[in-house]
N, C-alpha and C positions, 0 to 999 in steps of 0.2 A: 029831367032832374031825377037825381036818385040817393034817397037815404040811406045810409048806413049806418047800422046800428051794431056798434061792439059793446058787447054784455063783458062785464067783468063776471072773473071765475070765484067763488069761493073756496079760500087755502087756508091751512091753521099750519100754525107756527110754533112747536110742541119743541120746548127748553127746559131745563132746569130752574129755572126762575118759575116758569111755568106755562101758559098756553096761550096765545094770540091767536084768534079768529080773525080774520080779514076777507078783504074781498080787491082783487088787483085786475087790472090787465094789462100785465108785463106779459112775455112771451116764456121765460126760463127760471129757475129757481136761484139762479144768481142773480137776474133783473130784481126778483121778486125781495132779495135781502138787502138790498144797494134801495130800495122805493123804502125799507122798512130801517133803512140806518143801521143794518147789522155789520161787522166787520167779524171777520175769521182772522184769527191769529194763530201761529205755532204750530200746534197740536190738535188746533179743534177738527172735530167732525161733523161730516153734513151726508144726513141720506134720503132722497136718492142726490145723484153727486148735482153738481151746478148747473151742466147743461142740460139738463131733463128739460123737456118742453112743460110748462104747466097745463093741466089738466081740473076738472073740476072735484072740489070734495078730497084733493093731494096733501095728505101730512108731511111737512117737512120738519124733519127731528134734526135739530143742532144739538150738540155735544161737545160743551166746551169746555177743556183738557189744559189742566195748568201742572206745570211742576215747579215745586218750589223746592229747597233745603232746609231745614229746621236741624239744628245745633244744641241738642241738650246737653248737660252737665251732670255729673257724678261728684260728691263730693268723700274725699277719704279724710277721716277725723285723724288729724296726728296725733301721735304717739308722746306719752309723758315717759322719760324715765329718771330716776335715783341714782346721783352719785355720789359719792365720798367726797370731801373736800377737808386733806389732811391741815390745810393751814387756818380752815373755820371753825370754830369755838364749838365744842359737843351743844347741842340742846338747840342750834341754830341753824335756818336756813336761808337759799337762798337762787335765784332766779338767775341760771347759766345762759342760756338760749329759749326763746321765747316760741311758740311750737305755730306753726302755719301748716291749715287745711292743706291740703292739695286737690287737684279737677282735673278730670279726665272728661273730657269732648266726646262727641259723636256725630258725626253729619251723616244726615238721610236725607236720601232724596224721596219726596214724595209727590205721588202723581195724584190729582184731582181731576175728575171728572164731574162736572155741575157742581162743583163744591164737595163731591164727598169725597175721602179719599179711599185709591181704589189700592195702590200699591207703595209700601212704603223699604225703600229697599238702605240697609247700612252700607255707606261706603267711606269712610273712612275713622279709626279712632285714634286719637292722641292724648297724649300728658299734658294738660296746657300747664299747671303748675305743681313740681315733685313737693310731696308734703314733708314734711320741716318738724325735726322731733322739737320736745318739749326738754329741754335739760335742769334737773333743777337737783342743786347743789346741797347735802347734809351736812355739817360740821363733826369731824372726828377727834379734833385736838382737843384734849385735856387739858385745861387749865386750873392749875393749884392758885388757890388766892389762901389770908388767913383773915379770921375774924380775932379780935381778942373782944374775949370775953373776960366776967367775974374770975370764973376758974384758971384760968389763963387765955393763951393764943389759940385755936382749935385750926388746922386747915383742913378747906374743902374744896370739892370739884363741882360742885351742884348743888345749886338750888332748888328745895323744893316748895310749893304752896300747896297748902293740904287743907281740909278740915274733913275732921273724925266725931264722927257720932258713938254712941252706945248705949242699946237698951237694955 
């Protein structure tokens, strides 16, 4: 009869999350992620590669690599302006077109490794909506009205509400 005795190796398992110590007797550093539930996706990195035979006291560093896009916004404040409006009464105003912001996009792609991010590059910008002036309307037409008063009939164009002091 004859005993055999296989010793597991101790491996650390050095990530972004952070550091696993173990101890395994798989033969390779892909056996060794597949006993430990890891999955490589995409972009990740693994050094040394998969088929390394393991050894004892062997750091394998994973380095896992996401890209995302992120979509910021810019907003441009519309514009008010003043117009005449000959058929509104002097002294009066009033609300032509109603003014909307406008947004300008931006998509980046950026790359994360462990979470941090390492490269964030601009690819593409747009108008998602052209901003929208403010119109708003002043009255220019003169209107004669009359009052009769004591002294006679007076005509006026305007009204005014006053109070006057004096020291």
């Amino acid at each position: 009869q004859h005993v055999v005795v296989e010793r597991s190796l101790p491996v650390a398992l050095l990530m972004g999350s952070g550091e696993l110590r173990t101890r395994t007797r798989t033969a390779t550093v892909a056996d060794l992620l597949a006993e430990q539930g890891m999955v490589l996706t995409g972009l990740d990195r693994i050094e040394p590669a998969l088929d390394t035979p393991l050894e004892a006291d062997i750091q394998v560093h994973v380095t896992q690599v996401e890209r995302r896009f992120e979509v910021p916004e810019d907003v441009t404040k519309y514009v008010s302006v003043w117009e005449p409006d000959y058929e509104l009464e002097i002294d009066n105003s009033r609300l032509d077109q109603e003014g909307v912001n406008g947004i300008t996009r931006y998509r980046y792609q950026v790359t994360l490794e462990d979470g941090e991010p390492i490269t964030t590059t601009l690819q593409d910008v747009w108008l998602a909506q052209e901003p929208i002036t403010k119109v708003l309307k002043y009255g220019t037409n003169i209107v004669l009205r009359d009052l009769e008063t004591d002294s006679g009939p007076v005509t006026y164009w305007r009204k005014v509400r006053m109070f006057a002091t004096a020291y």
